[in-house]
C-alpha positions in Angstrom: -12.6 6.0 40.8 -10.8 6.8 37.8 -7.9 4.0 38.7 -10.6 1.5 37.9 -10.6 2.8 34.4 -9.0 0.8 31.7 -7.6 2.5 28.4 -5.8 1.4 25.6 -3.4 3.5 23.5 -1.5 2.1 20.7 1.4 3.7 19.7 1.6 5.5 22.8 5.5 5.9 23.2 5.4 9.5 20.8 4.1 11.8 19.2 0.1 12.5 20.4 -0.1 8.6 21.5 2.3 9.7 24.3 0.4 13.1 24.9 -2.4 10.8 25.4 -0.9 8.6 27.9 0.3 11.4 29.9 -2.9 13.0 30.2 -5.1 9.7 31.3 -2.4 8.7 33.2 -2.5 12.4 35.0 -6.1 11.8 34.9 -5.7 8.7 37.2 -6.7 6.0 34.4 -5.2 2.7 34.1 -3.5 3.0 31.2 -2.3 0.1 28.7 0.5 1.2 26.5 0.3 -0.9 23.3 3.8 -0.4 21.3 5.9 -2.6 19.1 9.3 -0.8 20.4 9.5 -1.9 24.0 13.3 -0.3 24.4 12.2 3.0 23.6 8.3 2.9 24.5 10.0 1.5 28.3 11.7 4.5 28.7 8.4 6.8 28.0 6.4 4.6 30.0 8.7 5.2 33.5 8.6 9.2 32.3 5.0 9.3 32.5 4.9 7.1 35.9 7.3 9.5 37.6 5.6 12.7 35.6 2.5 11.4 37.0 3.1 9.2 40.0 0.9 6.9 38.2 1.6 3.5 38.8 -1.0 2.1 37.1 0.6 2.9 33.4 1.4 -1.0 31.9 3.2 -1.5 28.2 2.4 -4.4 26.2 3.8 -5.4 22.9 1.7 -4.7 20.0 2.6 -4.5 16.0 -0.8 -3.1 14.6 0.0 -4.4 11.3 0.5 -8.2 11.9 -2.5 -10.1 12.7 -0.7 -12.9 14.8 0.6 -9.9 17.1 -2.9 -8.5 17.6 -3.9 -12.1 18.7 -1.2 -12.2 21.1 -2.1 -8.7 22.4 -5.6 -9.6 23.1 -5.2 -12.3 25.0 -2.9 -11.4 27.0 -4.6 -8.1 27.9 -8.1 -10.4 28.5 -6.0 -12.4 30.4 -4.9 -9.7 33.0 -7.7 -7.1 33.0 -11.9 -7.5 33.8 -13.0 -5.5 30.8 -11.8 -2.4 28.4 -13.2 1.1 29.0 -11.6 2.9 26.5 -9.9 2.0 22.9 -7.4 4.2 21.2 -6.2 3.7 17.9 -3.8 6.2 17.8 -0.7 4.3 15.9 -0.4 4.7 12.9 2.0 3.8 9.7 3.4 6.8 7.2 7.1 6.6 6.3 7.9 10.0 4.7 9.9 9.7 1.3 9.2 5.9 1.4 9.0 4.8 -2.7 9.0 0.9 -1.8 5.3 -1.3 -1.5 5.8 -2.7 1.6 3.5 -5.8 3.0 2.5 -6.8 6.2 3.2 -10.8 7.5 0.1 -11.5 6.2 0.9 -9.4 2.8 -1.3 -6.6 3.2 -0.3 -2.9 2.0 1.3 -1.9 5.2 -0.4 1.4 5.4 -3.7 -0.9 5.4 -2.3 -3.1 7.6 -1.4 -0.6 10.0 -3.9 2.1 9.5 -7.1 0.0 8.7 -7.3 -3.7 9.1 -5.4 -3.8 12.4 -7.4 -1.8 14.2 -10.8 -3.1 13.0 -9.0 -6.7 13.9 -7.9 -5.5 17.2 -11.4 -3.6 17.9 -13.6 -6.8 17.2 -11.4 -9.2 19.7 -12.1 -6.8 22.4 -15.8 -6.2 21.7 -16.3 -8.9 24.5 -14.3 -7.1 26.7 -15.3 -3.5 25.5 -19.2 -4.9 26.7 -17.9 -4.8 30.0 -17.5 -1.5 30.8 -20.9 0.4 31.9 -19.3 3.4 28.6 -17.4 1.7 26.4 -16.0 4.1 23.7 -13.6 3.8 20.6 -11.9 6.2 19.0 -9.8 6.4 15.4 -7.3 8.4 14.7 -8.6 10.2 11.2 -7.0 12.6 8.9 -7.6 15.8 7.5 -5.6 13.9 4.1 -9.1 12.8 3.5 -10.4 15.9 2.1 -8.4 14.2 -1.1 -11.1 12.5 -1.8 -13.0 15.7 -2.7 -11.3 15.2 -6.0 -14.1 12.9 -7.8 -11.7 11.3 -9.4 -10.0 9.9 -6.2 -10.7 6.4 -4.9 -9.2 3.5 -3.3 -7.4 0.9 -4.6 -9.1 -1.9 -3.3 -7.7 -4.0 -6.8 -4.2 -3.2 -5.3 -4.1 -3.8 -1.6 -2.3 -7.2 -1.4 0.5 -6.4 -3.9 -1.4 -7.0 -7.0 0.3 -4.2 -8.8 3.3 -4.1 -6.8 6.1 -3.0 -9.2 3.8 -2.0 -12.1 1.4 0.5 -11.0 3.0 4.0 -9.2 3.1 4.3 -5.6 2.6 7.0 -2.8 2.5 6.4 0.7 0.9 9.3 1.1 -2.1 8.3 -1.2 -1.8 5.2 -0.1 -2.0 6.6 3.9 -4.9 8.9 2.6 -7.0 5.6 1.1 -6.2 3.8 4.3 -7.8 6.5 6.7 -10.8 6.6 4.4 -11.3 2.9 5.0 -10.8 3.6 8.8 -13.4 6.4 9.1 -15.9 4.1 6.5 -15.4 1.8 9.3 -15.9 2.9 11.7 -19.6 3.9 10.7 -20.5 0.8 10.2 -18.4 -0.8 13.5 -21.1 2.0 15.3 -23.7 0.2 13.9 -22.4 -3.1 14.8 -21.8 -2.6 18.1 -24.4 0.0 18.9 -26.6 -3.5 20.6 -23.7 -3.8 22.8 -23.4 -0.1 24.6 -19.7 0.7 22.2 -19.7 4.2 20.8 -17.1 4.4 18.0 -16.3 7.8 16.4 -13.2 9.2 14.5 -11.1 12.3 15.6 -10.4 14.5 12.6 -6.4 15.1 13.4 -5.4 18.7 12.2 -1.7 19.7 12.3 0.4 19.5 15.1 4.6 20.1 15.2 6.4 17.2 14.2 9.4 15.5 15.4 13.1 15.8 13.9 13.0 12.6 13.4 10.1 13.2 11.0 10.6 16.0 9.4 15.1 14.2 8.4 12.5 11.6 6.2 11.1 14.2 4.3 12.1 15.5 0.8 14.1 18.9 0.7 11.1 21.0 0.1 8.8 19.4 2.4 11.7 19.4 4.6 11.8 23.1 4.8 7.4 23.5 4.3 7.8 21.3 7.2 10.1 23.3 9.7 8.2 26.8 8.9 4.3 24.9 9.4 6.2 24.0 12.9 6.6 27.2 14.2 2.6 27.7 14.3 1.3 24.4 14.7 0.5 23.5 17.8 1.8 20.7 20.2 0.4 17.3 20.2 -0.7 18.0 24.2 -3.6 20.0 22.5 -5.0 16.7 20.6 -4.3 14.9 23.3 -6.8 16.5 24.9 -9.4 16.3 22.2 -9.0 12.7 22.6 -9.2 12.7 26.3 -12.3 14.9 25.8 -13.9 12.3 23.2 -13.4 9.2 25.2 -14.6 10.3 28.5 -16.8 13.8 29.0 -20.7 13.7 29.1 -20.6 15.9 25.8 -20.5 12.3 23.4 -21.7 10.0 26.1 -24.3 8.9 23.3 -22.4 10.0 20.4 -21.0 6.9 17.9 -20.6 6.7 14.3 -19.3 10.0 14.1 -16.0 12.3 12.7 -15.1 14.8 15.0 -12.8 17.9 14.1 -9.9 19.2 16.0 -12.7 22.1 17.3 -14.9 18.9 19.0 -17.6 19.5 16.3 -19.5 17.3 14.8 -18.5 16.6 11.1 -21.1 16.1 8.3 -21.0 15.0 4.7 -21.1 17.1 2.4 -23.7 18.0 0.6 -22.3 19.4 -2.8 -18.7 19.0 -4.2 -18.4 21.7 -6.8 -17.7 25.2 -7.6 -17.8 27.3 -3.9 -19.0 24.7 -1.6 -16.1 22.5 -3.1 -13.5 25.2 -1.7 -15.3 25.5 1.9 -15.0 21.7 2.0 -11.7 21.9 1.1 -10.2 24.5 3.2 -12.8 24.1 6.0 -13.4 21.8 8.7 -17.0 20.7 8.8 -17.5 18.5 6.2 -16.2 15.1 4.9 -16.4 13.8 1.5 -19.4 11.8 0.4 -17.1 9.0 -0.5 -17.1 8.0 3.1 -20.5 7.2 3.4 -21.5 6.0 -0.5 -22.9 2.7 0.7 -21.2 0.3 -2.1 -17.5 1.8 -0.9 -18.3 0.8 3.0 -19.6 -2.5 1.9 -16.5 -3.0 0.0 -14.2 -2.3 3.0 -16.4 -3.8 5.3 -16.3 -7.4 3.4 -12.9 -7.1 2.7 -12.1 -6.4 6.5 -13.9 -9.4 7.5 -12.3 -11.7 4.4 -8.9 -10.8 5.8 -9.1 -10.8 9.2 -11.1 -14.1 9.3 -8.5 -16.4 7.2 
């Protein structure tokens, strides 16, 4: 019976996080809301129960970017549910127009925070509970932003991620979100091969472009403003990832897949395999291939270490 299903979506109260809620709660899955604004996240949780007439649709607090609040999370979700069946992390921090370095409580880059080390923090204090279930999959919430990383001259700025240059160095928060999905989808090849003893398949969905919100699009800058409101009238709505996620976490299809980025099209990604002249423009504009920094084995051992350093202080 699907109502014995457990899944957890953070950030589930917009966007695709709340396509995704609707459509395992529709589905008959217990679903676990996991969202740090309980007055509006409340109000999307009864919509879906009544939408639905799925009772079974619970909202827990959760701030992915503070350690103690992952903590909390955990046990409390151990605490009133057997096992996990299914991990989403959906949420996910990018303020458009923001110019400031903002840290975390425990003064991480908040886009790392958020986007990387929260997640991985969150994934291994449920691996007990993940071990459970009889299919226990993960899946991240990637970006096609990584293709910046085509550029050779793009990397991470693992010297920078606790506010070393805070002040001195330029920032982007959309560089900064780019590096921290990179780290994500590194890890999340080498959380596959962590966990692959224990039955938990973790792949990566590849998010292409879906409408945004007004909320949104008011942050952005008055160009990307009006780019923004003309990509909207093509892109499609978030219901269509939703199912893509829906598709991941519970068809036959990747039963056995793990350590894996799948695209919007629910293909298999690969790395590339060259990075200049032609190739380098199928790569870019295309949709099969990721860049070789994702899998050069001194950049996931980096991330990996570091991930472990700061989640075990």
């Amino acid at each position: 019976m699907m109502k014995d299903k457990i899944v957890i979506i953070t950030g589930a109260n917009s966007g695709i996080g709340k396509a995704a809620a609707l459509k395992f709660a529709t589905e008959g899955y217990r679903v676990i809301m996991a969202c740090r604004n309980l007055k509006i996240s409340t109000a999307v949780q009864h919509d879906i129960m009544e939408t639905t007439k799925n009772t079974n649709v619970d909202l827990m607090e959760l701030d992915v970017s503070s350690f103690d609040s992952i903590r909390t999370f955990c046990a409390a979700f151990k605490a009133k549910y057997p096992r996990l069946d299914i991990l989403i992390h959906n949420a996910a921090y990018l303020n458009h127009g923001e110019k400031e370095y903002k840290l975390s409580p425990e003064h991480i880059e908040l886009s790392f925070a958020t986007n990387t080390f929260g997640p991985f923090f969150m994934t291994r204090l449920l691996a007990d509970h993940l071990a459970k279930s009889p299919d226990p999959r993960v899946l991240h919430a990637c970006t096609t932003n990584i293709k910046n990383f085509f550029d050779p001259k793009r990397k991470i700025e693992f010297d920078n991620l606790r506010g070393e240059y805070k002040g001195k160095r330029a920032y982007s928060t959309y560089k900064m979100y780019g590096d921290s999905k990179m780290a994500l989808l590194m890890l999340t090849f080498k959380l596959a091969e962590e966990y692959k003893h224990l039955g938990i398949k973790v792949n990566a969905i590849q998010i292409n472009r879906v409408k945004l919100s007004k909320e949104t699009i008011e942050k952005m800058h008055s160009f990307w403003k009006v780019f923004a409101h003309f990509q909207n009238l093509t892109n499609p709505l978030p219901a269509g990832m939703a199912d893509n996620y829906f598709h991941i976490c519970t068809s036959d299809t990747f039963k056995d897949t793990t350590g894996q980025l799948i695209n919007h099209k629910k293909e298999i990604v690969k790395p590339s395999i060259s990075e200049k002249g032609f190739v380098q423009l199928k790569n870019i504009f295309g949709s099969t291939t990721y860049p070789k920094y994702a899998i050069n084995p001194q950049n996931v051992e980096q991330i990996w270490k570091l991930s472990i350093t700061l989640t075990e202080n």
